[in-house]
N, C-alpha and C positions, 0 to 999 in steps of 0.2 A: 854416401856408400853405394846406393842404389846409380848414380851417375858414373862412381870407379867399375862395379860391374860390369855395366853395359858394356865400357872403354874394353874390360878385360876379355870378357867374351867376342868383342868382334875383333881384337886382335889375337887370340886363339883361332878364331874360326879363318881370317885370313892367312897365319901364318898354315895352320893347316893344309888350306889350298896352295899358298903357294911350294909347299912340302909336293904336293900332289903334283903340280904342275910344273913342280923343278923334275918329278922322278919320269913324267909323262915327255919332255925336253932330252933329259937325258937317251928315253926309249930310243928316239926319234933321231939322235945324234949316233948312237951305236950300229943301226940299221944303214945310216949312209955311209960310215965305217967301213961294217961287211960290204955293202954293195946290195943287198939281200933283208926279206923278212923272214926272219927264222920263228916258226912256230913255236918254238918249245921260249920265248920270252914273250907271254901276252904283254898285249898293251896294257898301260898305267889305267887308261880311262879311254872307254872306248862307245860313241854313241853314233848311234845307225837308226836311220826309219828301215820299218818291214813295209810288209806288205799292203799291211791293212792302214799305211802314214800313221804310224807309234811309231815312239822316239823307243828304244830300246837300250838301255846304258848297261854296259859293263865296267865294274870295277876290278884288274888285278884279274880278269877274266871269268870274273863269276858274273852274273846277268843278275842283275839288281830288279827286282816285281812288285808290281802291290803285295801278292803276299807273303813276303818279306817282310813287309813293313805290319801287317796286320798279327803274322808271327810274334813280332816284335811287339805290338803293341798288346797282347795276350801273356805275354812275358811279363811286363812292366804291369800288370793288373791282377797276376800272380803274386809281384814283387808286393804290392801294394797290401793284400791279405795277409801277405806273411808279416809285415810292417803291424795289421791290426791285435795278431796274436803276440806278436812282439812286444806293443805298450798293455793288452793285457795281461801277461807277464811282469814288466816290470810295476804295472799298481800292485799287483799280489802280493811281490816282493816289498813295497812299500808299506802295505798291509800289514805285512808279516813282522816286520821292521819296526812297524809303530806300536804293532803288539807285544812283540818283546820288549822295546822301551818300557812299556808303563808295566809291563808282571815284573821286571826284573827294579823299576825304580821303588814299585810298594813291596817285594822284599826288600829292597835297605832300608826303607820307612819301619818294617815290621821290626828288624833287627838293630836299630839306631835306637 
C-alpha cells in the first residue's frame, strides 16, 4: 500500500507540473503569435534573481515568499486544534452514547 502511494503521489505531482508547464509553453507560443508581450496575460511561472542574487518566483503573477509559506504553515496548526476539539467532541458523543445504552438497556431489564 505504502509503495502504491508513493507511485501515486509522484505521478500527481508530475502530472501537475507538467499541467504547469504545458500552460507556461502555451504563454510562450501566444506571445510569438502576437509578435508582442502583452501585460494584461502574466506569465505561467515566472523566476528572476533581484538584487540582493534571490531567486524570486512568481506564480500566475503573484510573487511566491517565505511568508507565504509560514502563513500557511500557522494555517495548518490552526487546522490541527480544531482537529483536537474535534476528537474531543466526538469521545463526548461516544460517552453520551454508551450512557444511554446501559439507562435505556436496565429499563428493559427493569420492565422484562
Amino acid at each position: 500500500m505504502a509503495r502504491w502511494f508513493i507511485r501515486f503521489s509522484l505521478a500527481l505531482f508530475l502530472l501537475f507540473f507538467g499541467v504547469l508547464l504545458g500552460m507556461q509553453q502555451a504563454h510562450h507560443g501566444m506571445e510569438r503569435m502576437r509578435g508582442y508581450a502583452d501585460p494584461s496575460f502574466p506569465s505561467v511561472i515566472q523566476i528572476e534573481k533581484n538584487g540582493n542574487g534571490e531567486l524570486e518566483t512568481a506564480v500566475f503573477g503573484r510573487t511566491v515568499t517565505a511568508g507565504d509559506l509560514q502563513e500557511k504553515k500557522e494555517t495548518i496548526e490552526e487546522l490541527k486544534t480544531f482537529n483536537l476539539f474535534s476528537e474531543l467532541g466526538r469521545q463526548f458523543a461516544d460517552a453520551v452514547t454508551a450512557f444511554m445504552e446501559t439507562v435505556l438497556s436496565l429499563v428493559g431489564r427493569a420492565f422484562s
